[in-house]
Short mmCIF file of the C-alpha atoms (twelve columns), coordinates in Angstrom:
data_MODEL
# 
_entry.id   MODEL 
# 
loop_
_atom_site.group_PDB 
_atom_site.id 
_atom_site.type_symbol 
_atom_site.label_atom_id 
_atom_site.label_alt_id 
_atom_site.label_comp_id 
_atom_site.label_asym_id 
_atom_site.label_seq_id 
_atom_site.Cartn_x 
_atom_site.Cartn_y 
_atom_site.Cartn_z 
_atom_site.pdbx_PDB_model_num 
ATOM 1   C CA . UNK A 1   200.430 140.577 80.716 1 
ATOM 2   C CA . UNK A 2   200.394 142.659 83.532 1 
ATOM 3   C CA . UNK A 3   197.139 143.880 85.323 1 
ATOM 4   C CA . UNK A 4   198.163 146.483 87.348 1 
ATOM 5   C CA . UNK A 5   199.580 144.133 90.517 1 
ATOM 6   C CA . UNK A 6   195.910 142.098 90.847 1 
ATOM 7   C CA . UNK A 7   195.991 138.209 90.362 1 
ATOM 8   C CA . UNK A 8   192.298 137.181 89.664 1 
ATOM 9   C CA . UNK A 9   193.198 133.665 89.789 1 
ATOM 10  C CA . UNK A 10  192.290 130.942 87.809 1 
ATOM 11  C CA . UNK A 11  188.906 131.808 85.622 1 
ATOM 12  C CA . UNK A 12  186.356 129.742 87.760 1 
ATOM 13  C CA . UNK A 13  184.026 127.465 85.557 1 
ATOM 14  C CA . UNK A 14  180.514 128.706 83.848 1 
ATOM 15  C CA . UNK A 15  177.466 127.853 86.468 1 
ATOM 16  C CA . UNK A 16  175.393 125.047 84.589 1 
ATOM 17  C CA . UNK A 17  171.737 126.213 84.253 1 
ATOM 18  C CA . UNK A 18  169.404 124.876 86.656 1 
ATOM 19  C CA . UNK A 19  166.667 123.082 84.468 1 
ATOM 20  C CA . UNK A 20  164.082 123.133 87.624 1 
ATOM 21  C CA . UNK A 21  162.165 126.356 86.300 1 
ATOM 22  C CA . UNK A 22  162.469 124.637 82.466 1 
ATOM 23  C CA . UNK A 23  160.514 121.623 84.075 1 
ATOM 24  C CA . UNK A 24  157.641 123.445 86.121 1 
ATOM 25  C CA . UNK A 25  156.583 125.665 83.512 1 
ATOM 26  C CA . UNK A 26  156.056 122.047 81.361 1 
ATOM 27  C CA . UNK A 27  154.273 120.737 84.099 1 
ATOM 28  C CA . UNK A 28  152.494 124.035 84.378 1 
ATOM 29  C CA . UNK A 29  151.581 123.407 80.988 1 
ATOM 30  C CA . UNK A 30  150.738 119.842 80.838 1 
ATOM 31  C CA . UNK A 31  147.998 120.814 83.840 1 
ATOM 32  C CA . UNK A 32  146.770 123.620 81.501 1 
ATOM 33  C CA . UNK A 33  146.287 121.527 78.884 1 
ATOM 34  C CA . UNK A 34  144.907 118.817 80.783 1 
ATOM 35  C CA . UNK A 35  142.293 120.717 82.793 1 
ATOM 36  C CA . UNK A 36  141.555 122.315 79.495 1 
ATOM 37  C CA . UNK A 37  140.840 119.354 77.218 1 
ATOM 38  C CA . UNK A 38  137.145 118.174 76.477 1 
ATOM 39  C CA . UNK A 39  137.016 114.153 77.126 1 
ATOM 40  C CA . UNK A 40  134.521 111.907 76.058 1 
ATOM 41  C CA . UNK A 41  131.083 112.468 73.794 1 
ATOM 42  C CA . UNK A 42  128.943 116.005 73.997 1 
ATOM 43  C CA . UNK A 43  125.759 115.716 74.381 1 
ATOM 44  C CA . UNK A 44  122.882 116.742 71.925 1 
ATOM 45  C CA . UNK A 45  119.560 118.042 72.759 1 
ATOM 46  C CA . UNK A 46  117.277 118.632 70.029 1 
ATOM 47  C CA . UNK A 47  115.225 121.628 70.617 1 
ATOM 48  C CA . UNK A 48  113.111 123.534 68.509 1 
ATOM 49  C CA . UNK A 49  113.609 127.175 68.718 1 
ATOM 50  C CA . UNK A 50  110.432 130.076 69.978 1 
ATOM 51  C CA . UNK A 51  110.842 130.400 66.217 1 
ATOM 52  C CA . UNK A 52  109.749 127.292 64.514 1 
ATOM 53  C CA . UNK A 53  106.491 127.384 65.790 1 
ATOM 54  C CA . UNK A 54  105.559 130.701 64.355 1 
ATOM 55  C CA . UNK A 55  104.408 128.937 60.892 1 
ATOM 56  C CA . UNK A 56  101.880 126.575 62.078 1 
ATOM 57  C CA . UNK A 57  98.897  126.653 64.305 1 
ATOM 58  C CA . UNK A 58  98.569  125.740 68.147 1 
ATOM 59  C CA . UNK A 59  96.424  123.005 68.207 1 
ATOM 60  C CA . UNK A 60  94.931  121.764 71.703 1 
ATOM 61  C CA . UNK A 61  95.121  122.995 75.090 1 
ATOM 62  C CA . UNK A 62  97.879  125.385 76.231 1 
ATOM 63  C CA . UNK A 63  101.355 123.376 77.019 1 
ATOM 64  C CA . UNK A 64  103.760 125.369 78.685 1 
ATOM 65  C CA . UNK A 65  105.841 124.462 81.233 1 
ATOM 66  C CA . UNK A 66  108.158 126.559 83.675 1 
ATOM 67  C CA . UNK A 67  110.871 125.584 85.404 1 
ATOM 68  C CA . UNK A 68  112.184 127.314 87.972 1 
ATOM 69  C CA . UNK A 69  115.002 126.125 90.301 1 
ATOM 70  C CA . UNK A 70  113.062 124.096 92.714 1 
ATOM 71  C CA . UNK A 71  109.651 123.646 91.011 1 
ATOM 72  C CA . UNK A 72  107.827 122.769 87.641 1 
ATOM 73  C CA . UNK A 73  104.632 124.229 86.670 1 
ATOM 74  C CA . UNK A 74  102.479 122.803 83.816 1 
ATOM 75  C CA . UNK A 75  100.246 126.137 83.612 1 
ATOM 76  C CA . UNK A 76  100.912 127.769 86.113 1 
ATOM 77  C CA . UNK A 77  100.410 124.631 88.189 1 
ATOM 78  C CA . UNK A 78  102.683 123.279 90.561 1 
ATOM 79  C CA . UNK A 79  103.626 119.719 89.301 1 
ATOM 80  C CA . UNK A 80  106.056 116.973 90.148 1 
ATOM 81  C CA . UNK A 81  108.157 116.514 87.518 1 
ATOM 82  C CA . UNK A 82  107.575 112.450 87.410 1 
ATOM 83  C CA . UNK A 83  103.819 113.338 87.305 1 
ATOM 84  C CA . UNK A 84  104.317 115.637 84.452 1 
ATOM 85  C CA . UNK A 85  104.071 113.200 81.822 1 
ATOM 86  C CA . UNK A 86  100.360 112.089 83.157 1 
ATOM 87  C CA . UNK A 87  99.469  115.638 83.505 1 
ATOM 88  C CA . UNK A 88  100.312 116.611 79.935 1 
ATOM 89  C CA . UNK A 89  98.672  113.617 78.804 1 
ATOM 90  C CA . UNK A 90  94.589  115.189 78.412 1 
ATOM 91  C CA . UNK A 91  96.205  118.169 77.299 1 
ATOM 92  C CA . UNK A 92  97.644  117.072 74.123 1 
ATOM 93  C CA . UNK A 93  95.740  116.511 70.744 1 
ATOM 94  C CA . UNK A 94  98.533  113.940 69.530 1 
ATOM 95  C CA . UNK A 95  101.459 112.220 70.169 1 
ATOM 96  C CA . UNK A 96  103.422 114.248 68.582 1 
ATOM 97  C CA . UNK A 97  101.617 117.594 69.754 1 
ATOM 98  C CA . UNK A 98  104.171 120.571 70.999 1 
ATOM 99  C CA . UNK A 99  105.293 120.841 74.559 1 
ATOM 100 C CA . UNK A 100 106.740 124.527 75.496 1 
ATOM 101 C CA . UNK A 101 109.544 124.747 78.380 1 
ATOM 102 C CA . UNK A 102 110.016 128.058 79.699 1 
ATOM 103 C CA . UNK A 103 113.210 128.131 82.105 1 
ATOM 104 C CA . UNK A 104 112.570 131.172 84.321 1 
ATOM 105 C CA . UNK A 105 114.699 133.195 87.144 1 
ATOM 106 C CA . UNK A 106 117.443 130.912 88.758 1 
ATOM 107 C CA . UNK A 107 117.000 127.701 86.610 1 
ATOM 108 C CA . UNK A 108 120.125 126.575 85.512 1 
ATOM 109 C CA . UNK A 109 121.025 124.510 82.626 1 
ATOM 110 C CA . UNK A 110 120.952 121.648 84.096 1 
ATOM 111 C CA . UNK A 111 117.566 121.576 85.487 1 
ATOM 112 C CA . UNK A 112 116.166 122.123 82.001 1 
ATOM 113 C CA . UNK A 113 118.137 119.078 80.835 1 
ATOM 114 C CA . UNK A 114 117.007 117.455 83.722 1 
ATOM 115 C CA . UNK A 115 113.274 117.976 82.904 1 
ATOM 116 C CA . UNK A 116 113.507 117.237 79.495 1 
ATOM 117 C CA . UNK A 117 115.495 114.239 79.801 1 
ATOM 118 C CA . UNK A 118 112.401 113.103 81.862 1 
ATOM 119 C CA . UNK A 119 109.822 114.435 79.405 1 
ATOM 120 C CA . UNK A 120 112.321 112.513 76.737 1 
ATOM 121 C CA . UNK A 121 111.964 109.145 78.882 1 
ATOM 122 C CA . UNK A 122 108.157 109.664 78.820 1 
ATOM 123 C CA . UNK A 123 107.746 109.768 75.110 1 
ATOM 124 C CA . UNK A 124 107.735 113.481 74.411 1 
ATOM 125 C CA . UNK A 125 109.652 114.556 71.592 1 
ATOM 126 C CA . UNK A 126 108.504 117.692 70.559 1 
ATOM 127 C CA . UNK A 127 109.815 120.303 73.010 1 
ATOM 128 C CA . UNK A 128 109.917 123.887 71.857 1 
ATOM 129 C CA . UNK A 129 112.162 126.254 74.175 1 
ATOM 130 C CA . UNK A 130 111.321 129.554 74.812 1 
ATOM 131 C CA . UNK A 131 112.619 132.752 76.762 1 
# 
């Protein structure tokens, strides 16, 4: 067959695909996966809502305790939060008696867990969290 006086030579061989891009977006997604996987046990904290309060009386002395980001206050009082346990102590009718946290302005999560963790530690099992 004649092309017109052009000899393209011999037809050169297909290009193999590179599999480099093939393997990074794997890697890409074994990362993703990875970073987005939850390991180990969660945590529970049971809490008793503003809510579950409403249907019974207060009984004793108020019991409410902010936390902001560097301090605790046990009404309005600046406390340690190792002394809080002793504080509370007069304040409550029983053992079982309601303690209310109030996180305010700034306090993350984890300074509420933080705090009730040590309430937790000091026999306090009755917290009720509020806005």
């Amino acid at each position: 067959m004649s092309t017109g006086g052009f000899d393209f030579g011999p037809r050169p061989h297909p290009r193999r695909m590179s599999l480099t891009p093939m393997i990074d977006v794997v890697f890409l997604l074994l990362i993703f996966f990875m970073l987005s996987s939850r390991f180990g046990m969660d945590a529970v904290l049971p809490i008793a809502g503003g809510a579950e309060g409403a249907g019974s009386e207060w009984q004793g002395a108020p019991r409410l305790i902010d936390i902001a980001p560097d301090t605790v206050s046990l009404n309005g009082v600046a406390t340690d939060i190792d002394a809080l346990a002793v504080e509370l102590a007069p304040l409550m009718p029983s053992a079982d008696a309601a303690v209310i946290l109030r996180p305010r302005d700034g306090a993350d999560l984890q300074r509420l867990v933080d705090v009730m963790d040590q309430l937790r530690g000091d026999g306090l099992q009755n917290m009720i969290l509020v806005e």
